[in-house]
C-alpha positions in Angstrom: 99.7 125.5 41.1 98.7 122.0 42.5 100.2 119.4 44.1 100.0 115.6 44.8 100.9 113.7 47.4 102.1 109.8 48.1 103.1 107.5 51.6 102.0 105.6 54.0 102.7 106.2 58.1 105.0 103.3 58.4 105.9 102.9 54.6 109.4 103.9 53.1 108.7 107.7 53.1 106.3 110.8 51.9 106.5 112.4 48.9 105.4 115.5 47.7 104.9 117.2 44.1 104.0 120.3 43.6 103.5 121.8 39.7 102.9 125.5 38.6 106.1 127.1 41.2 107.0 130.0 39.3 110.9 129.9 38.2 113.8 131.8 39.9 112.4 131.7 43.4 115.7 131.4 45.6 114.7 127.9 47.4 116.3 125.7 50.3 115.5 122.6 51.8 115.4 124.7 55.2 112.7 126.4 54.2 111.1 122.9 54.2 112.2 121.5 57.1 111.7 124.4 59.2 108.3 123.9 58.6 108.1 119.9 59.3 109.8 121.4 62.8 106.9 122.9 63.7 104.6 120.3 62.6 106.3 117.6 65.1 106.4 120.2 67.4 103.7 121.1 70.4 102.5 119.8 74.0 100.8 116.8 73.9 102.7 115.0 71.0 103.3 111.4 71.0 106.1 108.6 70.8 106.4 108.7 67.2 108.2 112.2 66.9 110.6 110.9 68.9 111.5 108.3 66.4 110.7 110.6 62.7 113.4 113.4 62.8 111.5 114.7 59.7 113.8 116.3 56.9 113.2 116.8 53.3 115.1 115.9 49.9 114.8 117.7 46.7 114.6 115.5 43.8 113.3 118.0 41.3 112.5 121.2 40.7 115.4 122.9 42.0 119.0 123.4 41.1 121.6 126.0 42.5 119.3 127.2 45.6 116.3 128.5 42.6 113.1 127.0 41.4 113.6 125.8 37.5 109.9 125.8 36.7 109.4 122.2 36.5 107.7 120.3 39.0 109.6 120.0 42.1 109.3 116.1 44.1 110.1 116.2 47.8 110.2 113.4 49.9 110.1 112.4 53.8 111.8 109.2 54.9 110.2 107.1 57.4 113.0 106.3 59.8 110.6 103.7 61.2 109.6 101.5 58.0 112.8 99.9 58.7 110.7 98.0 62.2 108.0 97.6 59.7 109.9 96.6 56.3 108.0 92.9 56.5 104.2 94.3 57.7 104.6 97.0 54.6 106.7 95.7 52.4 105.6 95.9 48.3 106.3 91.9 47.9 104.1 89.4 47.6 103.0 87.1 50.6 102.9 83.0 50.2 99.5 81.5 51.1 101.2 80.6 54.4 102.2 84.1 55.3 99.5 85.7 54.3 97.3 83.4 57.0 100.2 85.1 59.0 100.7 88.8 58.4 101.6 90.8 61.6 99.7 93.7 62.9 96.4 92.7 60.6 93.7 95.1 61.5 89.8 93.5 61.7 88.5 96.1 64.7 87.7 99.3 63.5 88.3 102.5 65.8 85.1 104.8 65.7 85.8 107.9 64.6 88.5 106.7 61.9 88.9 105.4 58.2 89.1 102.2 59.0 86.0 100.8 58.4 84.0 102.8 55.8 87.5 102.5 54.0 87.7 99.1 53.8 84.1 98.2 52.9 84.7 100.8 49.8 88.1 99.1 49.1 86.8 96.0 49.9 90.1 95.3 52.3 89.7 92.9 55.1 93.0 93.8 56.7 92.3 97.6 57.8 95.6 98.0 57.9 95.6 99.1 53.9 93.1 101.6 54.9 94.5 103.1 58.1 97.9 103.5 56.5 97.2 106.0 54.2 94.6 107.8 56.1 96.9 108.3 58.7 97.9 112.2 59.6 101.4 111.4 59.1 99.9 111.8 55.7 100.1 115.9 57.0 103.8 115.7 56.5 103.7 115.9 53.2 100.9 118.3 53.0 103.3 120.6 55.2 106.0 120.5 52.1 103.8 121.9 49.9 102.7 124.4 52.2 106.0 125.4 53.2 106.9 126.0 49.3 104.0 127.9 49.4 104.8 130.2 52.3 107.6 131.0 50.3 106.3 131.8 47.5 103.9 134.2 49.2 106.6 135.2 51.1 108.7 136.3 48.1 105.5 138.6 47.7 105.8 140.0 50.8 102.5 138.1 52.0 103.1 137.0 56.2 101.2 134.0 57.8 100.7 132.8 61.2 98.6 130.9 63.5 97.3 130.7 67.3 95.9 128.4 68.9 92.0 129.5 70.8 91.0 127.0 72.7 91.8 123.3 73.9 89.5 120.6 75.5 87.1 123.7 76.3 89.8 125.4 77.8 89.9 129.3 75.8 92.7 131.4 75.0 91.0 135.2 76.5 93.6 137.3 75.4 94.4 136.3 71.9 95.1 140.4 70.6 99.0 140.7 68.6 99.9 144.1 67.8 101.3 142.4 64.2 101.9 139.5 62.5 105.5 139.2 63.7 104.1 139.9 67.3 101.5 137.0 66.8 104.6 134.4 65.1 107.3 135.1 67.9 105.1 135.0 71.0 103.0 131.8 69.4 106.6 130.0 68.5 107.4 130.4 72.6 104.4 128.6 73.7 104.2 124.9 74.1 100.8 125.0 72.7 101.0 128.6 70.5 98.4 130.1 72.6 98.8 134.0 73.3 97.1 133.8 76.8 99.4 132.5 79.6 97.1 131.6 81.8 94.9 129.7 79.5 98.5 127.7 78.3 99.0 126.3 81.6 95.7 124.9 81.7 95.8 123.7 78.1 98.5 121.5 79.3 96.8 120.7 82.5 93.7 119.4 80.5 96.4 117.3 77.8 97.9 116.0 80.8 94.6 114.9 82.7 93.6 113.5 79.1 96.7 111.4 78.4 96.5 110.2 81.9 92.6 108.9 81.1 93.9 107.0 78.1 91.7 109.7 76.0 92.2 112.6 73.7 91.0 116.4 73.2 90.4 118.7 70.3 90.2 122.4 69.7 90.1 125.6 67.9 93.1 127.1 66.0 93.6 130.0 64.0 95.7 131.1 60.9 96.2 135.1 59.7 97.5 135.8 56.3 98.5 139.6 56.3 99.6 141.2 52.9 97.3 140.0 50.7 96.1 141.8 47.7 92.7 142.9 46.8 90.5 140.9 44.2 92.0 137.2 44.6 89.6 135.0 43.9 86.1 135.8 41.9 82.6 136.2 42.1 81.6 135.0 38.8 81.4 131.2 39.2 80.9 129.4 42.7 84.6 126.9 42.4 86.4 130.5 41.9 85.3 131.6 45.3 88.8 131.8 47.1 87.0 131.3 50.4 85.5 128.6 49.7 88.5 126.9 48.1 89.9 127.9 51.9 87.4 125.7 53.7 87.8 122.9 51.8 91.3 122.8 52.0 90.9 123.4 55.7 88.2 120.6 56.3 90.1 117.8 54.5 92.9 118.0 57.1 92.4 115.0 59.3 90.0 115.3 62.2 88.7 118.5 61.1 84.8 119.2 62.0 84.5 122.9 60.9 85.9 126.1 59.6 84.8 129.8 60.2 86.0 133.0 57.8 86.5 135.9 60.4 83.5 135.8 63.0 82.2 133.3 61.1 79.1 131.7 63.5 79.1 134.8 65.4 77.6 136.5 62.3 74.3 134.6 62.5 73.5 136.3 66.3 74.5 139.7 65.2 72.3 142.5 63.2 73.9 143.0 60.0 75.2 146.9 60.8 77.6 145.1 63.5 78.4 142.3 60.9 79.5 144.2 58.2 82.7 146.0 57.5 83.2 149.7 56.8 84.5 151.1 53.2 87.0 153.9 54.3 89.9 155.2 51.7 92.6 157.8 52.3 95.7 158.4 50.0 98.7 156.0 51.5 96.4 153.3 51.6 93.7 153.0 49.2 89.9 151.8 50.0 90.5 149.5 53.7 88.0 147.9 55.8 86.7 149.9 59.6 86.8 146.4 60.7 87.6 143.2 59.6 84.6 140.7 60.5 84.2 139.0 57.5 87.9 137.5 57.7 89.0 139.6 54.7 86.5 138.1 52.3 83.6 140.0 50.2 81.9 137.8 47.7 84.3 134.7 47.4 87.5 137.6 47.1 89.8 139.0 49.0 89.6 142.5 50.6 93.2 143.5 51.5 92.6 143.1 54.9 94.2 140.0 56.9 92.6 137.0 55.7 91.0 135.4 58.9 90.5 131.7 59.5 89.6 129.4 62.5 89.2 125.6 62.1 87.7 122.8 64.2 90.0 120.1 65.6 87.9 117.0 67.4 90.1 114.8 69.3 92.3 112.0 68.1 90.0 109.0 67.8 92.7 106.4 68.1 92.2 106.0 72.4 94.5 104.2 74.4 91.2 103.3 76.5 89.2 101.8 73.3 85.6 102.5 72.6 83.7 99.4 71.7 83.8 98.1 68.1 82.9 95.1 66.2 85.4 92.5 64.8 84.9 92.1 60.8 85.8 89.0 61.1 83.7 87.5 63.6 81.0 90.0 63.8 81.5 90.0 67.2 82.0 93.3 70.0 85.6 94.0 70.6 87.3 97.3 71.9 88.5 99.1 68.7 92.4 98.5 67.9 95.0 100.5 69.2 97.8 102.6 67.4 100.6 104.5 68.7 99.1 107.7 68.7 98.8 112.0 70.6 96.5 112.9 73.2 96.5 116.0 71.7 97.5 117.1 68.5 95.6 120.9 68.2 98.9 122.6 68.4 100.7 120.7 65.5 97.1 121.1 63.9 97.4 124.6 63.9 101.1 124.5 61.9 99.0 121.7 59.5 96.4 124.5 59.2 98.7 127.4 58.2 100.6 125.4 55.1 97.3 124.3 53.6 95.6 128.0 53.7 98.6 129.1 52.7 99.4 127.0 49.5 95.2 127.8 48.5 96.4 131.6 49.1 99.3 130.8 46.8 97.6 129.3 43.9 95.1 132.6 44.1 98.2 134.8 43.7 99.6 132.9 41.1 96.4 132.2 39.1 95.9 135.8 39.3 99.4 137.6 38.5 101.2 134.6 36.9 103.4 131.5 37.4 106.4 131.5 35.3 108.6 134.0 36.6 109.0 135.9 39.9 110.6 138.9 38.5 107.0 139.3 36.1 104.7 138.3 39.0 106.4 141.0 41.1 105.8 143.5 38.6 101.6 142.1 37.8 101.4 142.6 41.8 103.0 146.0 42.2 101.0 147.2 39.4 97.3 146.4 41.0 98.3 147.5 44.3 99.4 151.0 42.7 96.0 150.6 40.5 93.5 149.3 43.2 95.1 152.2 45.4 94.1 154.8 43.1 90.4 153.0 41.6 
């Protein structure tokens, strides 16, 4: 299973292809879009999801409510290209309007595309560059996750998310009893944090933030729970299911870092506190004491929850500007300004989920199949009732 996708943040729409969904896999848009909810959801969100009311279209891929097996194209609209129709339109400018294109970018915002992108594209208006590298780019990236929560969802595989900490500020009581405990309380908080008392000063420290023209970052959290034993492999470095994880999770925008259960906490800890237990009984098979290693052993998965934190730094478009230089005129400027979130960790965290989840997916499929969900169901129930018994 892979997927592509295509857009720009104030272009006509996104658009979304994913190949490899296995066929007859009941499928609604709503399962989409309940998703891109989420996603514009959160404290600390800007202007701009007041204007995108985000809702997907099936153009492929699906018919009657199932999957066919062919590739299936979803797309976004933009419902603000149409303010933007002349600044992004696909028509070429006279010599005259080019010397006179609106919102042309020449000051680069630290901490962005902007500028490393256009001297590799070789773009003096930024604007090609900031387009695409946009997080409204994570729209799209949410479709394909969403199609992948359901597929591992047909499979009886559950994910969720929390956020852990905001502008410093640390969730201290972040325990669930289960998944559906950790989904329902984190879908009633304004910034999915489990701790009430670290909430309120999350939004204290967005609010302080916003009102200093600046921006904050955090720490957020996914859980996968279901997941069979042996996804991934040990024999080659790019079949590591792990590490296909942290990539996925570090080319979100604005992501620094990613930890696998205690992750950095493993390097001040002797290894007899690091390590997880090998216990089996009869119901459930060979299971893990613990679970520090984030349900991973050697680039595969154990059975136990898979386990994932990332690193959010803040937004770097700031509505006080740090100094920049003007391409142009090689002169100091304060960077540009777009419209933009003083904090976006808890619609990072949703962002988080769907592209863990869709890596998750492809492991399950490239391990029990892809063409039909009645088969797959069958490849899955026979390892559990064979790894159960090893």
């Amino acid at each position: 299973m892979r997927y592509l996708t295509a857009g720009e943040s104030h272009g006509p729409q996104q658009t979304t292809i994913v190949e490899g969904v296995p066929a007859n896999m009941e499928l609604l848009e709503e399962d989409i879009n309940k998703e891109l909810r989420r996603r514009q959801g959160g404290y600390g969100r800007g202007r701009r999801m007041q204007i995108e009311k985000d809702k997907v279209q099936f153009l492929s891929g699906v018919r009657h409510g199932k999957t066919t097996g062919a590739p299936i194209t979803m797309v976004v609209e933009n419902n603000d290209f149409k303010s933007w129709e002349q600044i992004m339109g696909s028509e070429p400018l006279t010599a005259e309007e080019e010397k006179n294109v609106k919102r042309k970018i020449s000051r680069p915002r630290p901490g962005h595309a902007d500028l490393n992108g256009a001297i590799k594209y070789g773009h003096r208006d930024m604007r090609n560059v900031l387009e695409r590298s946009s997080a409204r780019e994570t729209t799209a990236r949410v479709c394909a996750g969403a199609l992948a929560k359901k597929v591992l969802k047909t499979f009886g595989i559950e994910v969720g998310g929390q956020v852990l900490e905001i502008g410093g500020i640390k969730s201290e009581d972040h325990d669930y009893q289960d998944i559906h405990d950790l989904k329902e309380r984190t879908e009633a908080s304004p910034v999915r944090c489990l701790d009430k008392s670290a909430e309120e000063k999350m939004m204290q420290a967005i609010d302080d933030a916003k009102q200093n023209g600046d921006s904050i970052g955090g720490v957020v959290q996914t859980v996968i729970t279901g997941v069979p034993t042996g996804m991934g492999s040990h024999v080659q470095y790019d079949r590591k299911l792990d590490s296909k994880i942290a990539g996925a999770v570090m080319s979100i925008n604005a992501f620094k870092g990613v930890e696998v259960g205690i992750g950095f906490d493993a390097a001040s800890n002797p290894g007899s506190q690091v390590h997880d237990e090998i216990a089996w009984d009869k119901e459930q098979g060979y299971y893990r004491k613990s679970n520090n290693l984030g349900g991973f052993e050697g680039g595969m998965t154990t059975g136990m929850p898979v386990i994932i934190q990332g690193v959010m730094k803040p937004i770097p478009t700031l509505y006080k500007p740090l100094q920049s230089v003007d391409i142009e005129s090689k002169e100091p400027f304060n960077a540009s300004i777009e419209r933009s979130d003083s904090c976006a960790v808890p619609a990072a965290s949703v962002v988080m989920e769907n592209v863990i989840a869709f890596e998750v997916a492809k492991g399950l499929l490239d391990m029990f199949g892809s063409d039909r969900v009645d088969a797959i169901e069958q490849n899955i129930t026979e390892h559990v009732r064979w790894a159960r018994e090893f």
